[in-house]
C-alpha positions as a Markdown table, in Angstrom:
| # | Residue | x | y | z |
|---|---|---|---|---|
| 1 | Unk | 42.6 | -80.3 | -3.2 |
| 2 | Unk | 43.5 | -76.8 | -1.3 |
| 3 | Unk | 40.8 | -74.4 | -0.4 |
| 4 | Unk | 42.0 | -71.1 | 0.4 |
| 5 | Unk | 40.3 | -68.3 | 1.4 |
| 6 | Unk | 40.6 | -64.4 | 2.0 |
| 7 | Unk | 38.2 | -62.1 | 3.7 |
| 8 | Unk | 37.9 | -58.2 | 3.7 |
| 9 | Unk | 35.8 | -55.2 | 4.0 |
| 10 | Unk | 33.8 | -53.2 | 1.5 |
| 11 | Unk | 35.0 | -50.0 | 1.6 |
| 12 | Unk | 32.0 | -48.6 | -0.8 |
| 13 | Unk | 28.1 | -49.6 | -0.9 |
| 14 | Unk | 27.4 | -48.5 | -4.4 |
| 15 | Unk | 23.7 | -49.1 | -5.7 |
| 16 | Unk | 24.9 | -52.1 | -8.2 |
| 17 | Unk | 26.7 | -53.9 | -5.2 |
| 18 | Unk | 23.6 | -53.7 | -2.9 |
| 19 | Unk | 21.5 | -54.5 | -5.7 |
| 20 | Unk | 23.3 | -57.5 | -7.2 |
| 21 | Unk | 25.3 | -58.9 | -4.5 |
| 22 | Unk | 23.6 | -60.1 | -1.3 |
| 23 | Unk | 23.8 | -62.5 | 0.7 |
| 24 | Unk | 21.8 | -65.2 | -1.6 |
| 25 | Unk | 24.6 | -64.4 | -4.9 |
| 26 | Unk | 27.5 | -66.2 | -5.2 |
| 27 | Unk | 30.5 | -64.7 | -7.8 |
| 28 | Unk | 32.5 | -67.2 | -9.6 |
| 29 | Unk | 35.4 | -68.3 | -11.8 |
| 30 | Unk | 37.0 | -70.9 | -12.9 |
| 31 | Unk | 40.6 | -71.7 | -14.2 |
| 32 | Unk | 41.0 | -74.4 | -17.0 |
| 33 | Unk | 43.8 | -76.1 | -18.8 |
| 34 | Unk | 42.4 | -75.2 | -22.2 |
| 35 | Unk | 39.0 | -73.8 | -23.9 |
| 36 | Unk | 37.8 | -77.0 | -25.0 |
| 37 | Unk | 36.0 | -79.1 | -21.8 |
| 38 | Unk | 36.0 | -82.3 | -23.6 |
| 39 | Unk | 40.2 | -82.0 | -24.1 |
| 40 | Unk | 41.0 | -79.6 | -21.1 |
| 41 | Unk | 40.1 | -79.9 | -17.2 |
| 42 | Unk | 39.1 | -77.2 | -14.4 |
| 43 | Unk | 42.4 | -76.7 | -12.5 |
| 44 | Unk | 40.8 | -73.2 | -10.0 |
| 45 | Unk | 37.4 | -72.7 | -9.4 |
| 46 | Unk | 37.3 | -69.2 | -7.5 |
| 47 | Unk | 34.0 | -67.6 | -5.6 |
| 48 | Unk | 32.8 | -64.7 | -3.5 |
| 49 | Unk | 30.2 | -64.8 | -0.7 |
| 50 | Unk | 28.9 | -61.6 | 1.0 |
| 51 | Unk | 28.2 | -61.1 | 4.8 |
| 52 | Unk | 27.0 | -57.5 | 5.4 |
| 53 | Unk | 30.2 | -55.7 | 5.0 |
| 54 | Unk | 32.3 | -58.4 | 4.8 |
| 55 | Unk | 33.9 | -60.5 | 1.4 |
| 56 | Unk | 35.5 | -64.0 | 1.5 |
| 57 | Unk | 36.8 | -64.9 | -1.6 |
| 58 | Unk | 37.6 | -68.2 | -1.6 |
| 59 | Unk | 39.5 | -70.6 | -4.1 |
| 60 | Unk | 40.0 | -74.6 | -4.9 |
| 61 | Unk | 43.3 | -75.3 | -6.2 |
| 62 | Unk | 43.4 | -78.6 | -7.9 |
| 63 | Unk | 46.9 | -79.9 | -7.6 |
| 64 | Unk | 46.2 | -82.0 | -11.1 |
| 65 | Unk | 43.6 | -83.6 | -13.0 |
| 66 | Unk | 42.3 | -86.2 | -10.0 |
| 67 | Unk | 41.5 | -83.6 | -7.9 |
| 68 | Unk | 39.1 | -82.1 | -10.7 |
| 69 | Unk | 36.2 | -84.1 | -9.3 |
| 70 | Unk | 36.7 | -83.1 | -5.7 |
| 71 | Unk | 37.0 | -79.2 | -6.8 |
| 72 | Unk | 33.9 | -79.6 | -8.2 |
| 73 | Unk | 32.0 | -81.6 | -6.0 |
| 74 | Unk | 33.2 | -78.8 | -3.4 |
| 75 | Unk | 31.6 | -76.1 | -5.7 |
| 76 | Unk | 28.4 | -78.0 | -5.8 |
| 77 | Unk | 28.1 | -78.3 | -1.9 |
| 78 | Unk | 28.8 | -74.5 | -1.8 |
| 79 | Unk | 26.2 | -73.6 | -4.2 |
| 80 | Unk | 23.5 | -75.3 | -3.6 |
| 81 | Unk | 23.2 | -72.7 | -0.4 |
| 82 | Unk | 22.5 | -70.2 | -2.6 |
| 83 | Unk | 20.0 | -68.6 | -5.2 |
| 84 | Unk | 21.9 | -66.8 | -7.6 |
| 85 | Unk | 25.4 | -67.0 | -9.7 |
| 86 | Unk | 26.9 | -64.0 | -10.9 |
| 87 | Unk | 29.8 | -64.5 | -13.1 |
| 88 | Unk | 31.9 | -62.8 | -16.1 |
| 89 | Unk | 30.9 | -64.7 | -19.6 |
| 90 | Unk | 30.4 | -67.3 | -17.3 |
| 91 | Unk | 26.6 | -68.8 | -18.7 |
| 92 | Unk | 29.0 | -69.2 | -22.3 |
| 93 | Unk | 31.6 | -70.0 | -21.1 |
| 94 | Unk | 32.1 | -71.3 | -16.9 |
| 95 | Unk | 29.0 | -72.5 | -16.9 |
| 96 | Unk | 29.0 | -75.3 | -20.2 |
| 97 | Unk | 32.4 | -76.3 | -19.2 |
| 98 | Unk | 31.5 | -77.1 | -15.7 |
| 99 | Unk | 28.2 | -79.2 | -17.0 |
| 100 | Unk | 30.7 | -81.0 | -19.6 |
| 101 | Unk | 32.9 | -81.8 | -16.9 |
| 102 | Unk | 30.4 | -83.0 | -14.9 |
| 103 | Unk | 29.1 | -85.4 | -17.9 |
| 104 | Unk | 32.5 | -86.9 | -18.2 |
| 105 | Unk | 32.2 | -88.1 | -14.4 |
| 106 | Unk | 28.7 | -89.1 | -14.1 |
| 107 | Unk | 28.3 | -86.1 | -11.8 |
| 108 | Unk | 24.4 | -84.6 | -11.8 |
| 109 | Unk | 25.7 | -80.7 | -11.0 |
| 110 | Unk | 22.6 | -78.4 | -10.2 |
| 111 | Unk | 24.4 | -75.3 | -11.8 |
| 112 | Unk | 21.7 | -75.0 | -14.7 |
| 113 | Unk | 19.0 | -74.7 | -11.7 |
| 114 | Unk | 20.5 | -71.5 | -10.8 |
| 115 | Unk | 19.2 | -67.4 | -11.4 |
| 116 | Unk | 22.7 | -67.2 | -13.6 |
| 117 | Unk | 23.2 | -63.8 | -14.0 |
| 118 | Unk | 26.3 | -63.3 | -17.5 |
| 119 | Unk | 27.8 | -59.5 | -16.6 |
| 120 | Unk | 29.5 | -59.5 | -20.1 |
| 121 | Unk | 26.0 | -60.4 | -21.9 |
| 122 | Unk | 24.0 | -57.8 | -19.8 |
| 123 | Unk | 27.0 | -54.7 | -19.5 |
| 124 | Unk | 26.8 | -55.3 | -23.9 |
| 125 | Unk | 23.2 | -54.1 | -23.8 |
| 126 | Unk | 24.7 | -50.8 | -22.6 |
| 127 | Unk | 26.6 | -50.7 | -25.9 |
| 128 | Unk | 24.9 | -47.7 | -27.3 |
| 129 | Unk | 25.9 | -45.1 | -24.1 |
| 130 | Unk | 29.6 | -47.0 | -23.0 |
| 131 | Unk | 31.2 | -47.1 | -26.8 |
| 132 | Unk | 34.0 | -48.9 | -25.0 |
| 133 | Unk | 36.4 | -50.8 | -27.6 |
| 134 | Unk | 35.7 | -54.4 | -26.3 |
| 135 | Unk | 33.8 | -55.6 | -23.1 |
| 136 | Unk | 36.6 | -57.8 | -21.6 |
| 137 | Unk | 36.6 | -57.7 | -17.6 |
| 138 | Unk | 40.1 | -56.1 | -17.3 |
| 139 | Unk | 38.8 | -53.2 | -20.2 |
| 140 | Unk | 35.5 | -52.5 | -17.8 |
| 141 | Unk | 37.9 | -52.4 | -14.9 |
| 142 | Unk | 40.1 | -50.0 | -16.5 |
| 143 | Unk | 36.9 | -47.8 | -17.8 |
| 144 | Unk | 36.3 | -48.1 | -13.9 |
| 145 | Unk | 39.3 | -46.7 | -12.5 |
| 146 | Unk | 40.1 | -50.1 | -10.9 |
| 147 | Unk | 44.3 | -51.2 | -11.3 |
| 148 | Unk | 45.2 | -55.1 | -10.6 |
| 149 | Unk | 48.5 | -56.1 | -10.3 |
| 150 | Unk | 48.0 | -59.2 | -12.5 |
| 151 | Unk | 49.6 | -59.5 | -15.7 |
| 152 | Unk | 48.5 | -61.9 | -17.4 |
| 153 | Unk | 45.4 | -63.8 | -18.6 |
| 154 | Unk | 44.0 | -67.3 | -18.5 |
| 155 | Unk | 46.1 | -68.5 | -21.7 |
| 156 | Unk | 48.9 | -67.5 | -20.3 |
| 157 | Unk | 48.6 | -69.4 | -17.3 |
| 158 | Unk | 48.3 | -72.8 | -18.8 |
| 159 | Unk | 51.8 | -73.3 | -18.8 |
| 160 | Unk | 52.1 | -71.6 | -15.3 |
| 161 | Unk | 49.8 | -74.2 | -13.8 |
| 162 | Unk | 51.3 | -77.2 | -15.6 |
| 163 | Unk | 55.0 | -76.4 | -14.2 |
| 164 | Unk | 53.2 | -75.9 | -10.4 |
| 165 | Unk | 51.2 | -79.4 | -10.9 |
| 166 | Unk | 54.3 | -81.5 | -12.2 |
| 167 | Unk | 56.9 | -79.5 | -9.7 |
| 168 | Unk | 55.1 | -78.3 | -6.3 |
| 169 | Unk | 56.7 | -74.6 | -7.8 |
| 170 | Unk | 55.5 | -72.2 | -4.9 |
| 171 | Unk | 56.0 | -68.9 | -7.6 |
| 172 | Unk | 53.5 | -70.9 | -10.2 |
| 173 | Unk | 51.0 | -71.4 | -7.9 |
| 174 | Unk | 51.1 | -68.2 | -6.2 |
| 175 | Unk | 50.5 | -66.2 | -9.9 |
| 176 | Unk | 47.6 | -68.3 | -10.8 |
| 177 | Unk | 46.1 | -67.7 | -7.5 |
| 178 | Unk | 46.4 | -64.2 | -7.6 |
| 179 | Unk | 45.3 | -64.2 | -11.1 |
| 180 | Unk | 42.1 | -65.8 | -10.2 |
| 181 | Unk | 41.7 | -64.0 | -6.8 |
| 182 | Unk | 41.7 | -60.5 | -8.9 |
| 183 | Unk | 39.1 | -61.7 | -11.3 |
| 184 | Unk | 36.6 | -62.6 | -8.7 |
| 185 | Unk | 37.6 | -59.7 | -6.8 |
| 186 | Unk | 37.2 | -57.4 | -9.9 |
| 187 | Unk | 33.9 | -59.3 | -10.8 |
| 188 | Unk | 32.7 | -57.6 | -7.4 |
| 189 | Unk | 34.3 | -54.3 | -8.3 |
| 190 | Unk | 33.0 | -54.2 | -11.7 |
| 191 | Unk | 29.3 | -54.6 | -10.5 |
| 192 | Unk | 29.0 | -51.0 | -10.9 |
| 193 | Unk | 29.1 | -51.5 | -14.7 |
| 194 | Unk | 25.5 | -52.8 | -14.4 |
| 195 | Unk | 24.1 | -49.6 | -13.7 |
| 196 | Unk | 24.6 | -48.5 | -17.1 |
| 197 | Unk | 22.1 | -51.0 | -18.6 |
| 198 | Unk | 19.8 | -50.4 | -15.6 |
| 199 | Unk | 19.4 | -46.8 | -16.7 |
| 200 | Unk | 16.9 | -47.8 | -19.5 |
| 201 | Unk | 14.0 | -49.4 | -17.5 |
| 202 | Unk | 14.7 | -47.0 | -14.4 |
| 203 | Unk | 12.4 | -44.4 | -12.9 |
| 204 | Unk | 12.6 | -40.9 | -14.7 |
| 205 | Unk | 11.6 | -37.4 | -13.2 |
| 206 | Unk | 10.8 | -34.3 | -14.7 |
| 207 | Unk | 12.9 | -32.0 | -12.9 |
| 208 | Unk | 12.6 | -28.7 | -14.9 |
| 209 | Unk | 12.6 | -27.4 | -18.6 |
| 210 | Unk | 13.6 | -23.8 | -20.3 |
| 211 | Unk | 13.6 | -22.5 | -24.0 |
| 212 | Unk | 17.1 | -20.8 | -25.1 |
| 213 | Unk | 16.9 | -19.1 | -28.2 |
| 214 | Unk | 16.9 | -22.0 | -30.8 |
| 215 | Unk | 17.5 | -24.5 | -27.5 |
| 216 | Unk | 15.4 | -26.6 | -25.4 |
| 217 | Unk | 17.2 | -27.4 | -22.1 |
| 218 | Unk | 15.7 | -29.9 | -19.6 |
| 219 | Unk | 16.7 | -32.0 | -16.6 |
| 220 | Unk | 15.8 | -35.5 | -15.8 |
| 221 | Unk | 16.4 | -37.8 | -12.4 |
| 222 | Unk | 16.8 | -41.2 | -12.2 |
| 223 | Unk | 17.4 | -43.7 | -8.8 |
| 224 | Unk | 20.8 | -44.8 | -10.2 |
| 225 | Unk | 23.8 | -42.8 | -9.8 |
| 226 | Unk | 25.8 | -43.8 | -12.8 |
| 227 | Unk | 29.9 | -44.2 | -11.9 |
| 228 | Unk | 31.3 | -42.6 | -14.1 |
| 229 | Unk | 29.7 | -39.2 | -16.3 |
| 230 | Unk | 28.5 | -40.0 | -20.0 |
| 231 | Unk | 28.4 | -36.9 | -22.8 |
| 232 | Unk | 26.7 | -38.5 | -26.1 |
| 233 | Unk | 26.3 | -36.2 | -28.8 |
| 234 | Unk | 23.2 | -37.4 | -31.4 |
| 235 | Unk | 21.7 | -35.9 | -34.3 |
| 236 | Unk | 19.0 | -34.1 | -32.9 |
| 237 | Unk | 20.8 | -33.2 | -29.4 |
| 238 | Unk | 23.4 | -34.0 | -26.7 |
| 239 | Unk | 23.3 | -35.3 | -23.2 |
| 240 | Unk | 25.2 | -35.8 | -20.3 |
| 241 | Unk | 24.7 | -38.5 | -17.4 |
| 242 | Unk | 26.2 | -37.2 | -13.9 |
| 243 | Unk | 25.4 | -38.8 | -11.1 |
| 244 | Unk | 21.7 | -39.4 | -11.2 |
| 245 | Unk | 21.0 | -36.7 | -13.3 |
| 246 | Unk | 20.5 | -36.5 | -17.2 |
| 247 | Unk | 21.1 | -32.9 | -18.8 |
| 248 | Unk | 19.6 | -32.4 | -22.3 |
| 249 | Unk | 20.2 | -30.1 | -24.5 |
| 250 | Unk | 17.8 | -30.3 | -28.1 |
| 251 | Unk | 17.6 | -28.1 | -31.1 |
| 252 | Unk | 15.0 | -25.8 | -32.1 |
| 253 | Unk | 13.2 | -25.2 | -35.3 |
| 254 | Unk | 11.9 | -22.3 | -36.3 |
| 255 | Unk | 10.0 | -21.7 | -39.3 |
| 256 | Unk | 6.4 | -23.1 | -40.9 |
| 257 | Unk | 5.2 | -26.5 | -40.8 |
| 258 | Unk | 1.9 | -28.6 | -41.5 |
| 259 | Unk | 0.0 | -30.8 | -39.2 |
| 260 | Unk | -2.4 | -33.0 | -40.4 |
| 261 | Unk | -6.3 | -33.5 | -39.3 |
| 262 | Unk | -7.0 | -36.9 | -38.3 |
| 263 | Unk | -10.7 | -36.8 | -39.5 |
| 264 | Unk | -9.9 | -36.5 | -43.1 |
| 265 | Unk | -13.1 | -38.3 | -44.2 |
| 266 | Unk | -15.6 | -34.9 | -43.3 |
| 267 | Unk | -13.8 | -32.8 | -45.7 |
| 268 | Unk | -13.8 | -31.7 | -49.1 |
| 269 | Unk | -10.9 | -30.4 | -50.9 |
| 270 | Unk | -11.6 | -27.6 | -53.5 |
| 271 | Unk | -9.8 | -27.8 | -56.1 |
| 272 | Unk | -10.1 | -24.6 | -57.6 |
| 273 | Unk | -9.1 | -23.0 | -54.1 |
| 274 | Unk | -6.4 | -25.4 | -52.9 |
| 275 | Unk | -8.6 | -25.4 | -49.7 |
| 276 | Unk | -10.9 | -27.7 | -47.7 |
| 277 | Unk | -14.3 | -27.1 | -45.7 |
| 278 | Unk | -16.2 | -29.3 | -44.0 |
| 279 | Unk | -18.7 | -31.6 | -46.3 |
| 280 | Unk | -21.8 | -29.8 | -44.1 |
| 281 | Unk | -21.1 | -26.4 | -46.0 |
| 282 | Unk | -19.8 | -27.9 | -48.9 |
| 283 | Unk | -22.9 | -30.0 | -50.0 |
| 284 | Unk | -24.5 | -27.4 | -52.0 |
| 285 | Unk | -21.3 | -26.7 | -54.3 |
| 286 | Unk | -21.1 | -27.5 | -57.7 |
| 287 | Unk | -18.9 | -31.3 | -57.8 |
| 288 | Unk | -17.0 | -30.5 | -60.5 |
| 289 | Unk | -15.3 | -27.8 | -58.2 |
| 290 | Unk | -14.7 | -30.3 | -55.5 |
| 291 | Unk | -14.0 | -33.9 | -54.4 |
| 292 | Unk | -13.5 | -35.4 | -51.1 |
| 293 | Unk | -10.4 | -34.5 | -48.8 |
| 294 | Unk | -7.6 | -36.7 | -48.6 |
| 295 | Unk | -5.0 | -37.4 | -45.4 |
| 296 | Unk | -2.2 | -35.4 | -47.5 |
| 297 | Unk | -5.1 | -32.2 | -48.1 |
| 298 | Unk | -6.4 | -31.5 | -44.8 |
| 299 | Unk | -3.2 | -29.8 | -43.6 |
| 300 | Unk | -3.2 | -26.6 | -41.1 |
| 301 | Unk | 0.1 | -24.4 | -41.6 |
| 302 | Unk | 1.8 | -22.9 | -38.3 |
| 303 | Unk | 4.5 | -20.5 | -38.0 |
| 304 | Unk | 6.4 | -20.7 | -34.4 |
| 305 | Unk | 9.3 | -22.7 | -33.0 |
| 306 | Unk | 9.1 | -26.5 | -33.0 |
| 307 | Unk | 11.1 | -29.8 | -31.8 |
| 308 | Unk | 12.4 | -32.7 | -33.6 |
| 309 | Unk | 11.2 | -35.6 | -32.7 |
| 310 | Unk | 13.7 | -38.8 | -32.6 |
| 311 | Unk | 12.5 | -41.5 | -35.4 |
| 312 | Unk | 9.6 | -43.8 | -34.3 |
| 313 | Unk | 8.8 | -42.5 | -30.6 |
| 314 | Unk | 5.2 | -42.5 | -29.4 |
| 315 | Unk | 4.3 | -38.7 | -28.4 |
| 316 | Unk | 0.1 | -40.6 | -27.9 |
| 317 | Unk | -2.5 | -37.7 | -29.1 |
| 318 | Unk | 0.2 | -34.6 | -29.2 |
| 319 | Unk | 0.1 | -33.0 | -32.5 |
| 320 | Unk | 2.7 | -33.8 | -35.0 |
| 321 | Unk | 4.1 | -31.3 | -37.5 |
| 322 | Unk | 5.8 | -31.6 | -40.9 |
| 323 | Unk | 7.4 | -30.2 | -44.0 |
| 324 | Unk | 4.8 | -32.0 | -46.1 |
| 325 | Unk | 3.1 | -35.4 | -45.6 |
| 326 | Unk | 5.7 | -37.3 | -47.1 |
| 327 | Unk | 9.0 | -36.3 | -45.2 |
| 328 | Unk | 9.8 | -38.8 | -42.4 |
| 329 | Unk | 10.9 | -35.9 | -39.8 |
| 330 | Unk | 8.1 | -34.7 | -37.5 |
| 331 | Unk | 7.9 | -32.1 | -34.8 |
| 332 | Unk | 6.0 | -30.7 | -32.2 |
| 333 | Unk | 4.9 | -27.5 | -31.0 |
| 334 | Unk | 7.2 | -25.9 | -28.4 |
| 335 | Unk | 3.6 | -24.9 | -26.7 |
| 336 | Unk | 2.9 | -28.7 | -26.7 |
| 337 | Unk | 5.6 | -30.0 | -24.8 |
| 338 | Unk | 5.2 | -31.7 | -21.4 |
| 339 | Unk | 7.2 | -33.4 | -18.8 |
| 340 | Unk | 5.5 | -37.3 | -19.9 |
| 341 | Unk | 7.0 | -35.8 | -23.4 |
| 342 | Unk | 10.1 | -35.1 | -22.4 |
| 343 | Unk | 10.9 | -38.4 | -20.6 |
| 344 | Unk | 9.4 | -40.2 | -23.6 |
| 345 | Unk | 12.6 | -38.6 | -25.4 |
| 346 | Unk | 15.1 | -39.2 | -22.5 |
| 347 | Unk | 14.4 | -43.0 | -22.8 |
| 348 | Unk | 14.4 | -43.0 | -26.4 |
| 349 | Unk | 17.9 | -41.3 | -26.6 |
| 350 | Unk | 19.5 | -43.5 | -23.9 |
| 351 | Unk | 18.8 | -46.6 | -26.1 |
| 352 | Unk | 19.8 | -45.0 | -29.3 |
């Protein structure tokens, strides 16, 4: 077994690296002979530690199969020093193999006793505001901005690796290092990615509001700044993410609507009149002219400008508007909009 290790400098504190990688979080990888853990064996397992400012990546190269055990047992000692795991696919994927390894030599590993935190599983539930065509690390990285100077991918190293084990071949083994060294490396990089998915459950501020003719404009803060600017066009509106700000821009209605009086049930409708009154004045009228209200009768009509309303968001006691009583779109009353309103919207867009 050959541990190797590399140490460098952060050159940029963003909030996902601070958040996500401290001093109790260790980054890993492993390098295998083939997918299958029953048929294949760990050849590389690669992982980052954090000390203020500083990185140490650091990797154990098996130089064949009998050195598996001692790769792992190395691993082992390393983690147990340390809370959480942060890997790429790695609860799937790293994870299972390294417990199926571990089976095959009677080895109790602690892994599953670990905060294992998947990047892949939680940058997917972002889905909705990256639209990125897969969520491989080296596409992320790309999205990023980040360039590595590896070629090639785990697969593709199989045959690398075996020529390096049977032959001592000082170009093999230098790829598959550097192979391994950039995904742990870009792991760290692509940490950023997780600010995405943070965005839903994050702290919102009302910053300001205006009406624009048939537009509503309004600005929202959040505590993440976001690397890289989002512009998602929806139905009903369009936003853009810079920085720690979120820009919306909704559409106006303007025309007549209905909104509907919860207490129904103290109403009659007239049937002559295509009206309702309240039952305490309505008493004394002949029955055959009237008959009590229903939800669909005891509408108010209003003439102004309104806003749509996303499908299924809770706007509490604000009063909704309609075409009629049986159309699915609602609005509310431009005069009726708050700052609690607004955010209400700003969280529904972001997960829709």
């Amino acid at each position: 077994m050959e541990i190797i290790k590399n140490t460098y400098e952060l050159d940029n504190l963003s909030y996902a690296i601070d958040k996500y990688f401290d001093k109790t979080t260790l980054f890993f990888d492993i390098e295998c002979t083939g997918l299958s853990p029953r048929k294949s064996f760990i050849y590389l397992i690669g992982y980052a530690t954090r000390n203020e400012n500083s990185v140490t990546i650091t990797q154990l190269l098996a130089a064949n199969e009998s050195e598996e055990i001692d790769i792992i047992k190395e691993f082992e000692n390393v983690m147990s020093g340390y809370e959480n795991l942060l890997g790429f696919n790695s609860t799937r994927f790293d994870e299972s193999f390294i417990v199926e390894r571990c089976r095959k030599y009677n080895f109790n590993t602690k892994i599953k006793s670990k905060n294992h935190m998947d990047m892949y599983l939680k940058t997917t539930k972002a889905r909705c505001l990256l639209d990125l065509p897969n969520y491989k690390q080296k596409t992320i990285e790309q999205y990023l901005g980040l360039n590595r100077d590896d070629k090639y991918n785990g697969g593709e190293l199989i045959p690398v690796y075996e020529k390096y084990s049977q032959t001592g071949d000082l170009e093999s083994k230098k790829l598959i290092l550097l192979h391994n060294y950039e995904d742990v490396q870009g792991m760290i990089y692509i940490t950023d990615i997780l600010a995405y998915p943070d965005l839903f459950n994050s702290q919102l501020r009302y910053i300001s509001h205006e009406l624009e003719s048939n537009k509503l404009r309004f600005i929202v803060e959040t505590d993440i700044a976001i690397p890289n600017s989002i512009n998602k066009q929806r139905d009903y509106g369009l936003y853009i993410i810079k920085d720690n700000r979120i820009y919306v821009t909704l559409d106006l209605f303007d025309g007549e609507l209905v909104t509907f009086l919860p207490d129904y049930k103290n109403y009659y409708y007239l049937i002559n009149e295509d009206m309702i009154i309240p039952k305490s004045l309505g008493e004394s009228m002949d029955k055959n002219s009237r008959r009590p209200a229903k939800k669909q009768d005891c509408k108010v009509k209003k003439e102004g400008q309104f806003l749509a309303l996303p499908e299924k968001i809770d706007i509490g006691t604000t009063r909704l508007f309609k075409p009629s009583y049986e159309a699915k779109e609602a609005f509310v009353d431009v005069n009726d909009i708050t700052p609690n309103l607004l955010l209400k919207v700003v969280r529904y867009m972001l997960k829709h």
